[in-house]
C-alpha positions in Angstrom: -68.0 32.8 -43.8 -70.7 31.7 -41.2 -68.4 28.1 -40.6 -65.0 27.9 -39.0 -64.1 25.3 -40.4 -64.8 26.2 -44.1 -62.4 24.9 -46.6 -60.2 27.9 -48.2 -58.4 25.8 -50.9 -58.6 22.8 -52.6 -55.1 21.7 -53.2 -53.6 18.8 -55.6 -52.4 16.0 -53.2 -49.2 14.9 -54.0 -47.5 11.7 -54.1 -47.3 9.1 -50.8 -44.1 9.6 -49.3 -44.3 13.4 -50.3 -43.5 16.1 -47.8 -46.5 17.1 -45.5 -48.9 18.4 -47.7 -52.2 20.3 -45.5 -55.6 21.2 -46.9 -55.9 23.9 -44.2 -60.1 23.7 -42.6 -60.3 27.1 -41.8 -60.0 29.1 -38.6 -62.0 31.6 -36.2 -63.3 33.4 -39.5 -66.5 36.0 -37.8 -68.5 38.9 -39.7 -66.2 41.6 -41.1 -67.7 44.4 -38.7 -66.8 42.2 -35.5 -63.6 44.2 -33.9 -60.5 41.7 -34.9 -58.8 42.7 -31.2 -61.6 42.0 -29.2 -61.4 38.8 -27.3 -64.2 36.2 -26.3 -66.2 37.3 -29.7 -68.3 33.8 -30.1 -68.1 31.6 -33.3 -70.3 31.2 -35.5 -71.6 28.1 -37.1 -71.3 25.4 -33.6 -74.1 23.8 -31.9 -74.2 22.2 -28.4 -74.8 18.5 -28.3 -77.5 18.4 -25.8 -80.4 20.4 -26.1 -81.0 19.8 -22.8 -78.3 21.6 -21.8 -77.4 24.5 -24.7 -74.9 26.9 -22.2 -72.4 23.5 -21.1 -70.0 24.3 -24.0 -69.5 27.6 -26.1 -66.4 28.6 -28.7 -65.6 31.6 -28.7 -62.4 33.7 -30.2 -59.3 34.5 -28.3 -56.6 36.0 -28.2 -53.2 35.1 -30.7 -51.7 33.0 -28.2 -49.9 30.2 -29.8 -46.4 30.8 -30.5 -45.8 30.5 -34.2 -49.2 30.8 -34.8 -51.1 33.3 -37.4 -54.2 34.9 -36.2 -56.3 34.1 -33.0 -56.8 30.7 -30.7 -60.2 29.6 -30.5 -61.4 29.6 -26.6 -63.7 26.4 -25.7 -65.3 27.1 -22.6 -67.5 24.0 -20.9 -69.3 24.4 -18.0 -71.0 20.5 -17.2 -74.2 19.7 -15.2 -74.0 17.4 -12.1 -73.6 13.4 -12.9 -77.3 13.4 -11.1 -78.8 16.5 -13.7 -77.3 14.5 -16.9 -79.3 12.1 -18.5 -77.2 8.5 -18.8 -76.7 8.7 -22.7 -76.1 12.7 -22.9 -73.3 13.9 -24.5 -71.8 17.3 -23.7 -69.6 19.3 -26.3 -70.0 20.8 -29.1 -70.5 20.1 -32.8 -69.9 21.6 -36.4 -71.8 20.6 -39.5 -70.3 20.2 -42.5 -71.0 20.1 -46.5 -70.2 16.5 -47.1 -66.2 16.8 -47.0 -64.0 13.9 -48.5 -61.5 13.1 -46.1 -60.6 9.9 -48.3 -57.4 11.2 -49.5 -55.7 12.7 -46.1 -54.3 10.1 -43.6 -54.0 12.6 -40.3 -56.4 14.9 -38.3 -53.8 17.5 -36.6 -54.6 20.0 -33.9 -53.2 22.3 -31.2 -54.2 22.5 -27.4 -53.9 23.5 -24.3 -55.8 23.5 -21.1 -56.6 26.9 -19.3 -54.7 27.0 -16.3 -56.7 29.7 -15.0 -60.4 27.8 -15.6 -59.3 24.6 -15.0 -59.5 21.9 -17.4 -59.6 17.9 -17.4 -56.8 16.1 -19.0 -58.5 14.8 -21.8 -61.8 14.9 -24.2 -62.8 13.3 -27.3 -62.3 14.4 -31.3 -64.9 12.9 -33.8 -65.9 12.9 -37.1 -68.8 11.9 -38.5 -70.5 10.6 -41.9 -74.1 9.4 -42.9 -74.6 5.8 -42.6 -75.2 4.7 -45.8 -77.3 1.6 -44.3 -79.9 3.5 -42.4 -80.9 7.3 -43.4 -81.1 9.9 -40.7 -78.4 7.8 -38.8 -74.5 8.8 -38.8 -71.1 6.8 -38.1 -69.2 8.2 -35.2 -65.3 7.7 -35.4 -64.3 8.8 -32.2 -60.4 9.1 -30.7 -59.3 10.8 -26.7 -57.2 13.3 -27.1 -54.8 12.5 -23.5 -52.3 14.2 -21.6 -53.6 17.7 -22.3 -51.7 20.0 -19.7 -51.5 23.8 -19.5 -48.9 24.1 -22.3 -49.4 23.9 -25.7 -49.4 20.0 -27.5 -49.7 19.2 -31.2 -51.9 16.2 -31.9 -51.4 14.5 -34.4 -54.3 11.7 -35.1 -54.0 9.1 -38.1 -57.1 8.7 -39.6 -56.8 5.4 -39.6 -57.1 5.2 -35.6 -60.9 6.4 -35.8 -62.9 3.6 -33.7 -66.1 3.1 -35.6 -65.4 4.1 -39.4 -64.1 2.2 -42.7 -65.1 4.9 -44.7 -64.5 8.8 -45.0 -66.0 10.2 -47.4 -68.5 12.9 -46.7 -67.6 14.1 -43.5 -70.7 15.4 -42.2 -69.5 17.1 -38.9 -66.8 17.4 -36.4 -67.4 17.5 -32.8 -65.5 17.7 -29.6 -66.9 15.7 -26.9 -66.4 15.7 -23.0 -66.3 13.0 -20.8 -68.9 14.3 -18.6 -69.7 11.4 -16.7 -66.0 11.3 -15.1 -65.0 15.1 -15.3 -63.3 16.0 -11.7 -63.2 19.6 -13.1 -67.1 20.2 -14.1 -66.2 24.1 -15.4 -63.0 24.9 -17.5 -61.7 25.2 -20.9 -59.2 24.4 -23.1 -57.4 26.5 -26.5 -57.3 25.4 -29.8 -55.6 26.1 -33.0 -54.8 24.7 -36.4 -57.3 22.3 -36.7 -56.4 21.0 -40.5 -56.8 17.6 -42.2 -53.2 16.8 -43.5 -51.7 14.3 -45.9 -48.4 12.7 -44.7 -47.6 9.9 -46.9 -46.5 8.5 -43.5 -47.6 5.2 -42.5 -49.7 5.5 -39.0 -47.8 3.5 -36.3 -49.9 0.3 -35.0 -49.9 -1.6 -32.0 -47.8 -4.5 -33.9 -44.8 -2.2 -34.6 -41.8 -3.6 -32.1 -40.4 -2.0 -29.2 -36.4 -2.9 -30.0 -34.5 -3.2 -26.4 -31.1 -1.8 -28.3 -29.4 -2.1 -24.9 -30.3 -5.8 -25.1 -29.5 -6.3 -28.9 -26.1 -4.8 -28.4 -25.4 -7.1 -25.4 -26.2 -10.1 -27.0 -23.7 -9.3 -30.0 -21.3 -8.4 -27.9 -21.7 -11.9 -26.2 -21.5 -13.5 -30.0 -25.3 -13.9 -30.6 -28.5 -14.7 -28.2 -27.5 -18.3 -28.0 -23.6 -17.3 -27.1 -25.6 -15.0 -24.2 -28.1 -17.8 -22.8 -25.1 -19.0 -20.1 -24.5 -15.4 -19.4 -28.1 -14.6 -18.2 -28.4 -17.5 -16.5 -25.6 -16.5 -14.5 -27.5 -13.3 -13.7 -29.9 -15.4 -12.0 -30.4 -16.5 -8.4 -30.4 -20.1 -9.4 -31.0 -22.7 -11.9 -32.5 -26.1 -12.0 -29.8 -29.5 -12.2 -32.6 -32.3 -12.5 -34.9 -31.9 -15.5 -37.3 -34.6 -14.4 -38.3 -36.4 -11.0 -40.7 -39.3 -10.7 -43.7 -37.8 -9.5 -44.5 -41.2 -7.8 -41.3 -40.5 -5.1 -43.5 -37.2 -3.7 -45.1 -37.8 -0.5 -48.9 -39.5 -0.4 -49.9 -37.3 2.7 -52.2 -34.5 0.9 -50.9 -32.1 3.6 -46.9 -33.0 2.9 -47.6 -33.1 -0.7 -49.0 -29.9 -1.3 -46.3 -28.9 1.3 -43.8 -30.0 -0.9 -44.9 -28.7 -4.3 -45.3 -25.5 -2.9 -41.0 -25.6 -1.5 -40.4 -26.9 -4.6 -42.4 -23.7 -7.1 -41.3 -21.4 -4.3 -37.4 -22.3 -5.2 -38.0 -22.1 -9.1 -39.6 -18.8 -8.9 -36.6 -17.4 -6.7 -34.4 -18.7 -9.0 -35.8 -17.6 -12.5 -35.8 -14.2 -11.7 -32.5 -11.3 -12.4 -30.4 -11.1 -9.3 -29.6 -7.6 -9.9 -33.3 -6.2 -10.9 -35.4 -8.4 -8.9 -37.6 -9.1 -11.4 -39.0 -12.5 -12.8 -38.1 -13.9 -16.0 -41.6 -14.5 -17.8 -40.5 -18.1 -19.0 -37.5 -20.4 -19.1 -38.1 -22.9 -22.1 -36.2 -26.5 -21.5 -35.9 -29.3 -23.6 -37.0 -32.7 -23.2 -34.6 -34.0 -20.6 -32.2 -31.2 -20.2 -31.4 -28.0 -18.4 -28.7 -26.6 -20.2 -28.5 -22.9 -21.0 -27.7 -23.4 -24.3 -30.0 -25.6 -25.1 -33.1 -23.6 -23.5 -35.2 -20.3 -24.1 -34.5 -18.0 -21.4 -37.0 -15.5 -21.4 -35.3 -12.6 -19.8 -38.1 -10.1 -20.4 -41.5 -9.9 -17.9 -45.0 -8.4 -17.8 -46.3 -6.4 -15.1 -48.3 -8.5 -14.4 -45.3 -11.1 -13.5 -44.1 -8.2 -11.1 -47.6 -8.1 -9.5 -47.3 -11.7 -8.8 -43.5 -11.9 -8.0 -44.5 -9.6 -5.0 -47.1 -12.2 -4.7 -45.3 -15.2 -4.3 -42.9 -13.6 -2.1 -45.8 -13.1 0.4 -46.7 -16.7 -0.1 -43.1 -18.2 0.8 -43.1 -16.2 4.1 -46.6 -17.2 4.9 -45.7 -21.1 4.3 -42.2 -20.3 6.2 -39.8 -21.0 3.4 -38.4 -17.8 4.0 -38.0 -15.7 6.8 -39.4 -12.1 7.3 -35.7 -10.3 6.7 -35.3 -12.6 3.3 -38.5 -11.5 2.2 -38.3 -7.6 2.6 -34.6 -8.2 1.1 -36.4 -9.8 -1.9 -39.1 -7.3 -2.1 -36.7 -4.0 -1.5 -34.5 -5.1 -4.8 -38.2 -5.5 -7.0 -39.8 -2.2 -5.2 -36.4 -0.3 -6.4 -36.2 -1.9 -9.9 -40.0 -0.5 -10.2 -38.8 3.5 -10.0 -35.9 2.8 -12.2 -38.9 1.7 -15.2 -40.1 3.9 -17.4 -43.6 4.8 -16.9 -46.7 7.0 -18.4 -48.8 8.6 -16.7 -48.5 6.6 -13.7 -48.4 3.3 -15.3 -46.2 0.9 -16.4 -45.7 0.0 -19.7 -46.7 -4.1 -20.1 -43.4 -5.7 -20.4 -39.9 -4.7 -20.0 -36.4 -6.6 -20.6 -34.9 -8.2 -17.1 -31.3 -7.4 -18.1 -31.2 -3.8 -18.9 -34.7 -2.6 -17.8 -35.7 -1.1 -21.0 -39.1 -1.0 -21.9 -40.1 -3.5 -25.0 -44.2 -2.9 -25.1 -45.7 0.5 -26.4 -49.1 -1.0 -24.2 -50.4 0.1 -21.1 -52.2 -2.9 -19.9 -55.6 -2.6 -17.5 -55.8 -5.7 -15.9 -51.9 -6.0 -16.0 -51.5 -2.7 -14.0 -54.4 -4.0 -11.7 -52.3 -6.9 -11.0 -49.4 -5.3 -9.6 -52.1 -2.7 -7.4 -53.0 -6.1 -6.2 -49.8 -7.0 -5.4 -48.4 -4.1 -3.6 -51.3 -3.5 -1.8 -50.5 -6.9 -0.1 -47.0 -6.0 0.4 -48.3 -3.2 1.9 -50.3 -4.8 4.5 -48.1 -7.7 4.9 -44.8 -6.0 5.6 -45.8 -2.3 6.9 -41.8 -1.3 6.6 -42.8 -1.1 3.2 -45.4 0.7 3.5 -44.5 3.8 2.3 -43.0 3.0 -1.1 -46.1 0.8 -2.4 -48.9 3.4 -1.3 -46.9 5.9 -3.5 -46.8 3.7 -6.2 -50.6 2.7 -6.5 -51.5 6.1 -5.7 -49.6 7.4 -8.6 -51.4 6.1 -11.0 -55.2 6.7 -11.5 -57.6 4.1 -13.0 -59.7 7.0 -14.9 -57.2 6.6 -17.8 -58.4 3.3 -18.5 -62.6 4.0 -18.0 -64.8 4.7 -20.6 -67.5 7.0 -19.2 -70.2 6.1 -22.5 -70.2 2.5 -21.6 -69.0 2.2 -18.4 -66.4 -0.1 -19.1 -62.7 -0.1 -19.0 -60.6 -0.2 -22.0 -58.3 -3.2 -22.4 -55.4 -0.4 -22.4 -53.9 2.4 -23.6 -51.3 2.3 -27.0 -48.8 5.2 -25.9 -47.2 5.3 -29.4 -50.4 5.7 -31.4 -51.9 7.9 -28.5 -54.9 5.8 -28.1 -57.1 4.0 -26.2 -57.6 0.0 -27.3 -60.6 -0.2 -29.3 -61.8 -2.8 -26.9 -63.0 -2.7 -23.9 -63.7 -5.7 -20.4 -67.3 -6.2 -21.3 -67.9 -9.4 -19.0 -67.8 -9.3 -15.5 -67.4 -12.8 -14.6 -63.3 -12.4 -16.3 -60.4 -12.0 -14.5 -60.4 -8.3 -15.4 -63.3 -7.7 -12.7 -60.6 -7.6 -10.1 -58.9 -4.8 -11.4 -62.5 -3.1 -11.5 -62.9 -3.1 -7.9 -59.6 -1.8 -7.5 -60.3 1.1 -9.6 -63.6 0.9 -7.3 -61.8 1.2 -4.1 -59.3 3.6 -4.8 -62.6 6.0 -6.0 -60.7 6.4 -9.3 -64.3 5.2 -11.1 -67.7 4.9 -9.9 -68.9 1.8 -7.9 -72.0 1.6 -10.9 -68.5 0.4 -13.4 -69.5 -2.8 -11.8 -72.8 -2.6 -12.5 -72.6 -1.9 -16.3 -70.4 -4.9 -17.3 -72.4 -7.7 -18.8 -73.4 -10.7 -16.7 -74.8 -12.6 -20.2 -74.7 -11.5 -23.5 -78.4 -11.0 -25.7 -80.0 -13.9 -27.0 -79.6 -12.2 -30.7 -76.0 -12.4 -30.2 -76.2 -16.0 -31.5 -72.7 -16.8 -32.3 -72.7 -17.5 -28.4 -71.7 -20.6 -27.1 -74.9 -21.0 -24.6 -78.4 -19.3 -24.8 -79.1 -17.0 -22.1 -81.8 -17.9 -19.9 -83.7 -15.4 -17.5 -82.2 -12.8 -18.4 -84.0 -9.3 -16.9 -83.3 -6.5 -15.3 -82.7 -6.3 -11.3 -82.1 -3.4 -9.1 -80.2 -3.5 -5.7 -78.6 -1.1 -3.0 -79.3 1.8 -5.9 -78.3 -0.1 -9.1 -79.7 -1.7 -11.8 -78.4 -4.4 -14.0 -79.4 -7.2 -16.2 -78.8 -10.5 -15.0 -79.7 -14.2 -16.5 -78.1 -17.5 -16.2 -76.9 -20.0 -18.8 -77.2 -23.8 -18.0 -75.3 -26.9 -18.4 -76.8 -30.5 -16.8 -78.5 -28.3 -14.3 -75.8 -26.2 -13.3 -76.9 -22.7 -13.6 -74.2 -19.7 -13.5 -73.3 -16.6 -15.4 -70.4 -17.2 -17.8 -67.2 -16.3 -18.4 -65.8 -14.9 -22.0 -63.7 -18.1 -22.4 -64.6 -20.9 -19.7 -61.4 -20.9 -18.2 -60.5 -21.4 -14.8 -58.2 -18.6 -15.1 -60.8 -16.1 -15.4 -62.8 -18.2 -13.1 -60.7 -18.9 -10.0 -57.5 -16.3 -10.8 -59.2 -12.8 -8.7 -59.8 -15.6 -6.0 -56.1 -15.9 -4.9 -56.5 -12.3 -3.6 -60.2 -12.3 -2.5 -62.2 -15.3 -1.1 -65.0 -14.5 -3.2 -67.2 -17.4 -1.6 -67.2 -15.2 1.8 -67.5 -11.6 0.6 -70.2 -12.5 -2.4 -72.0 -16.1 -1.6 -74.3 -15.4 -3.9 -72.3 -14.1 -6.9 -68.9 -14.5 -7.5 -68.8 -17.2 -4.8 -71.8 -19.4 -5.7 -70.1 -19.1 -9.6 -66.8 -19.9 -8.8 -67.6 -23.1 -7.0 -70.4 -24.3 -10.2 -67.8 -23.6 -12.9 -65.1 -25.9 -11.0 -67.4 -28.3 -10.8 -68.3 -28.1 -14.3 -64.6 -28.0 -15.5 -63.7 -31.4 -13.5 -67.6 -33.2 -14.8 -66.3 -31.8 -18.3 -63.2 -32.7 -18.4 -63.8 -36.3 -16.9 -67.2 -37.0 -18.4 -67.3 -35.6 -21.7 -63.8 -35.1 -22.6 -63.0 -38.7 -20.8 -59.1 -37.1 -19.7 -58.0 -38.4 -16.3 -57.3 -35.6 -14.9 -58.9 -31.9 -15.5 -58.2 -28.3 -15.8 -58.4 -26.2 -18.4 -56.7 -22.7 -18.9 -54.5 -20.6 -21.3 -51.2 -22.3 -21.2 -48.4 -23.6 -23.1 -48.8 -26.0 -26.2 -47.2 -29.0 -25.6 -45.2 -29.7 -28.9 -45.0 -26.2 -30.3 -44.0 -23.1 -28.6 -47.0 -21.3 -28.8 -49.4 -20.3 -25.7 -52.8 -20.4 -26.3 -56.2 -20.1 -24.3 -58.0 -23.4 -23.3 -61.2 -23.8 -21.2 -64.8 -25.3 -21.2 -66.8 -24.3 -24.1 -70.3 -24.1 -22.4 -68.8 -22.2 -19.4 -68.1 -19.0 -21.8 -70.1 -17.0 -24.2 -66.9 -17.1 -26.9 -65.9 -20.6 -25.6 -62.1 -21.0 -26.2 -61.7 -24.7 -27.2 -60.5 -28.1 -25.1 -57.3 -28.9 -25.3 -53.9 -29.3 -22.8 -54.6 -29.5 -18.8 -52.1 -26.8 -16.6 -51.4 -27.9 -13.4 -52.0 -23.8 -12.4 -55.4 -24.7 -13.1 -55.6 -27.9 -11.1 -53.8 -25.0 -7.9 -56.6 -23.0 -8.6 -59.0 -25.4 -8.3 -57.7 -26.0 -4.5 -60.0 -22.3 -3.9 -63.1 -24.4 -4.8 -62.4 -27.7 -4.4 -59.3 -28.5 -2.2 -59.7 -32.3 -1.9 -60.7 -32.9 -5.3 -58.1 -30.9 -6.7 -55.5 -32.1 -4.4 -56.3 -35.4 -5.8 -55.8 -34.0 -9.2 -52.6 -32.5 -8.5 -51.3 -35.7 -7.6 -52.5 -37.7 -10.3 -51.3 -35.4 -12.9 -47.7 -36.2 -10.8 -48.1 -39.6 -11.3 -49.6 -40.2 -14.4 -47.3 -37.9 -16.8 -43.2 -36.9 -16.4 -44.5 -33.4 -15.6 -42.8 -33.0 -12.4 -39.3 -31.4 -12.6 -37.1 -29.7 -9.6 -39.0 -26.2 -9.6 -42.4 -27.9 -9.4 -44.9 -28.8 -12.0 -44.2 -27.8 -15.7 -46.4 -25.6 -17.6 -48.9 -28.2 -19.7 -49.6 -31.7 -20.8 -51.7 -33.2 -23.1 -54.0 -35.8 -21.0 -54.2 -38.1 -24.0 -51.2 -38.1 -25.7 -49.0 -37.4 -22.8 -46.5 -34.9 -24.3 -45.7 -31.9 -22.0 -44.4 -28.5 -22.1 -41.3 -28.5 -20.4 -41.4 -24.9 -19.8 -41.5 -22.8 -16.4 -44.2 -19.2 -16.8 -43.7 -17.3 -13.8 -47.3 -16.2 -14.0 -48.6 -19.4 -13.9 -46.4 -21.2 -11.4 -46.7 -17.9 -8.7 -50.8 -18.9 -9.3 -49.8 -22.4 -7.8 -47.7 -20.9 -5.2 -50.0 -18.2 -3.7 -53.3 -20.7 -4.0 -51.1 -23.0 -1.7 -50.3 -20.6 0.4 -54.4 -19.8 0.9 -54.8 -23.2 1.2 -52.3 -24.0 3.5 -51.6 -21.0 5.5 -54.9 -19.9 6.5 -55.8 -17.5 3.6 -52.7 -15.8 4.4 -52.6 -13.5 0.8 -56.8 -13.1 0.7 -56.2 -11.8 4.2 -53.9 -9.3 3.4 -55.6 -8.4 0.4 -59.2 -7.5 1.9 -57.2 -5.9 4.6 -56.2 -2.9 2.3 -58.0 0.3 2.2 -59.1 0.2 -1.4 -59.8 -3.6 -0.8 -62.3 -2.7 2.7 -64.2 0.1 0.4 -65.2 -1.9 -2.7 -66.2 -5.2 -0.8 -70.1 -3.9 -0.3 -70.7 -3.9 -3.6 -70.2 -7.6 -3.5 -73.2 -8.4 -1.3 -75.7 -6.7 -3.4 -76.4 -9.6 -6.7 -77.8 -13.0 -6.5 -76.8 -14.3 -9.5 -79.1 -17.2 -9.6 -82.7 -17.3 -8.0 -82.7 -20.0 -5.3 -85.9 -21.5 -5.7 -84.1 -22.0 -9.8 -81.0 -23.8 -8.3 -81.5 -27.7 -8.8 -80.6 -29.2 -5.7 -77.7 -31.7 -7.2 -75.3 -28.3 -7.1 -74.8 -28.7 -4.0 -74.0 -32.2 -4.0 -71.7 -32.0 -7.2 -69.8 -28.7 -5.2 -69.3 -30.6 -2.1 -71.0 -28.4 0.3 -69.3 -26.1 -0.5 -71.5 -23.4 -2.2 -73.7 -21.9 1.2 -77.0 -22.2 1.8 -79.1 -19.5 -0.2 -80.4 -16.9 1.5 -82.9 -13.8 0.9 -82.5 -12.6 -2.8 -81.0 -9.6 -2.4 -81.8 -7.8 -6.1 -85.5 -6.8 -7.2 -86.9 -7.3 -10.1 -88.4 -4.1 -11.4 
């Protein structure tokens, strides 16, 4: 028996729905003559994968550790190069070959582990299996899945088959490996024990990222109130306030820019106070009204919110005291309830999970979000600076969590999230750097969770062979700059020239700006990119799409209840599609272009009843006029805290760039020129008013 994992028995599967039935791979099986008590005896049958590096991983056979267990653990020891002795695309584990195995017929992969406490160990590595690819010969399909949380006691893990990134078919296995994220690995020499590695057949369905989190607190609440429409007066009564007027006539608000902007931003400031659970301190995520009245019973009260609503609740707090509607004592009142409510949530593994329910706190998302939990970093770490009495709270809440869960050290990239009930990683990861994601990225950055070359490995275009791409991708090469490389390239659009976004939003444009002025720190990146794709969203908008009035983002759908993404088709590779115009949008827009889009503000005022006594609704529809009559806290804390930059002397990007993590990732943004300025046509800088600065030395090589 020169394999380990040899199968012993080939067993008659039995029905779905059956008890567990096991087809058991084998275990440390060595030469007869090899002394059965001696310990460390190496296993047969493994190869390392990298020939470059044959001694970073070895198996070898243990001692019977595992309670329960029959016979001996296996012992993987790893002992990994230096990042600067691997080569980029080098894989480090080890890897057993198999005869062809049909896995077709068993739905879970199941193991035991542990790390060794006396070697060390990092919290994680990667399972795979692997089959021929059928469509090119030599070649194999890699399903891959991270086995997380590994600590020095032993876990079952239990992997649905179904989860494998990367396969749609498994039949003839051809090998199973174990993989190390070398790239990342704090603990370069350690090792972890295994045991039972079988293939199993359940008859269980695998659970899925669509399977509901039930809030049963919440569901027995409601029945005890009679029914969620019987409990809409009761949880508006656990609110700080509620709105009397549905409507005001947008022509009555002052025609001053200064007083008007002044005035929207008392108004959104009240709304967001008052949607949001007295007790808890947290913001509802949306209050739903219809046409022409506030009553509870007749509207949606949202009583559940995102972390990302957190992030900006703390956010918009900040902003009110900066544009003195509240004083310092309401706002650390305010932001002592929210900071309180957050150690009462459940969490894992540092992170929260992506939405819980307002009323009884319970968690109703199995998702750990990335670019939610960057949000709320961004968030306290203003707090933090802002209001140093709460210092001390906030620092231990960012520093609990470390942004290494979400990176992928293959790629570079981080992973859209975690899925805590399946155990797994999102299959996806934030590819694009010019995406409202790349804030979170620099956070990661400046907290030296991941390395600042993350930022160099996300995509500023896309291949021209990717051709289902909205624009064609024009210069595209490779650069090199302060000791990275990357490939840049432009798309185009009337002689604007700028790298895109996914969408062509001016969410993922403008959003990382309220925190960061972007046209400071990188003039000729993020800056010079931000201020073309306003431009191009108000000549869009106005030009092509002939609306009055412009901005374009995901919002609510006037006339439906659904939310959907909107934007600029040639600003994004995907392109989401025209549509509404969100006044958060048009607030945005006051980072790129204040007097254009303080004009714009105004107009949409006047032109459509989209003004009610919280501030602007959520959407309209420029040419039939209907509107969303709904209030999202994330959308309407966007208006709030770009009026309070705009107003209040870049009151929230101050505090922001003040931070610690902030003040160590900012030198990365000086390094990339994203467009050549000899390339730039000189009607940009017309069509930004000014304010895009004057180019200066290119600060990449091309190599």
């Amino acid at each position: 028996m020169a394999n380990w994992w040899r199968i012993l028995a080939i067993l008659a599967m039995g029905t779905a729905g059956a008890a567990e039935t096991e087809l058991p791979l084998g275990r440390a099986a060595l030469p007869e003559a090899t002394d059965p008590q001696r310990a460390e005896t190496p296993v047969p049958g493994w190869e390392s994968l990298s020939p470059r590096h044959p001694d970073s991983a070895r198996l070898v056979r243990g001692a019977a550790l595992r309670p329960g267990g029959s016979g001996p653990t296996l012992k993987f020891h790893y002992a990994l190069p230096e990042p600067g002795d691997a080569a980029p695309d080098e894989d480090f584990g080890l890897r057993l070959r198999l005869p062809g195995i049909d896995a077709s017929d068993y739905d879970r992969l199941v193991l035991w582990v542990k790390g060794d406490a006396s070697e060390g160990f990092n919290p994680e590595f990667q399972v795979q299996l692997r089959w021929p690819d059928p469509a090119a010969a030599g070649r194999e399909r890699v399903g891959t899945f991270t086995v997380g949380g590994i600590t020095a006691d032993w876990k079952r893990v239990e992997l649905p088959l179904d989860y494998l990134a990367g396969v749609q078919d498994r039949h003839r296995v051809s090998a199973f490996a174990i993989v190390l994220p070398a790239r990342e690995a704090r603990v370069r020499r350690g090792g972890y024990f295994l045991d039972s590695l079988t293939l199993a057949k359940t008859g269980k369905p695998a659970p899925t990222a669509g399977d509901p989190v039930v809030a049963e607190k919440k569901q027995a609440w409601e029945a005890a109130a009679g029914g969620e429409v019987a409990a809409r007066p009761l949880l508006r009564a656990r609110l700080v306030g509620w709105p009397s007027v549905p409507l005001m006539d947008g022509k009555t608000l002052p025609r001053d820019p200064r007083r008007f902007l002044e005035r929207v931003a008392a108004d959104t400031w009240r709304g967001l106070d008052a949607l949001s659970d007295r007790a808890h301190g947290l913001p509802l995520d949306r209050v739903e009204f219809r046409p022409g009245s506030t009553a509870p019973e007749t509207t949606r009260i949202g009583d559940y919110t995102s972390v990302t609503n957190i992030g900006f609740h703390l956010l918009a707090i900040a902003a009110a005291h900066a544009l003195q509607l509240i004083d310092r004592e309401q706002a650390l009142q305010r932001l002592a309830t929210t900071l309180a409510t957050l150690d009462r949530l459940e969490s894992y593994q540092g992170f929260f999970y992506n939405y819980y329910n307002t009323t009884t706190l319970e968690r109703t998302s199995d998702f750990i979000s990335f670019v939610d939990s960057s949000w709320l970093t961004a968030g306290l770490m203003v707090i933090r600076q802002a209001f140093p009495e709460l210092a001390a709270p906030c620092t231990r809440l960012i520093e609990r969590g470390d942004y290494r869960f979400f990176y992928d050290p293959g790629p570079g990239l981080m992973f859209h999230g975690y899925h805590a009930r399946q155990g797994l990683h999102s299959n996806l990861h934030y590819g694009m750097l010019y995406a409202e994601s790349r804030l979170g990225s620099l956070i990661a950055i400046g907290k030296g969770d991941v390395p600042p070359a993350h930022w160099f490995h996300m995509a500023r275009t896309l291949p021209a062979e990717f051709r289902w791409q909205a624009g064609q991708p024009l210069d595209r090469r490779e650069h090199s700059g302060g000791g990275f490389h990357w490939v840049g390239g432009h798309y185009q659009w009337r002689g604007y020239r700028y790298v895109p976004s996914w969408g062509g939003s001016l969410f993922e444009a403008l959003m990382p700006r309220l925190v960061l002025d972007e046209l400071r720190h990188a003039p000729a990146s993020l800056g010079y990119n931000g201020q073309i794709h306003t431009a191009i969203q108000r000549r869009y908008a106005l030009e092509e799409l002939h609306y009055p009035v412009w901005g374009m983002s995901p919002s609510s759908t006037p006339g439906s209840e659904r939310y959907q993404e909107y934007g600029v088709r040639p600003l994004g590779t995907a392109g989401y599609r025209a549509g509404v115009v969100t006044p958060h949008a048009a607030a945005l827009a006051l980072l790129a272009e204040p007097k254009e889009a303080t004009a714009n503000l105004a107009s949409l005022a006047e032109r459509y009843p989209l003004y009610g006594e919280f501030g602007f609704y959520d959407a309209v529809n420029p040419v039939t006029g209907e509107v969303s009559y709904t209030y999202l806290c994330l959308n309407q804390a966007m208006i709030l805290v770009a009026l309070a930059d705009h107003l209040a002397e870049r009151a929230v990007q101050r505090w922001f760039e003040a931070d610690p993590i902030a003040q160590r990732a900012l030198p990365l943004l000086g390094i990339e020129r994203f467009v050549d300025p000899e390339g730039q046509p000189g009607t940009v800088a017309a069509d930004t008013r000014a304010a895009t600065p004057a180019p200066a030395q290119p600060t990449t090589s091309v190599r």
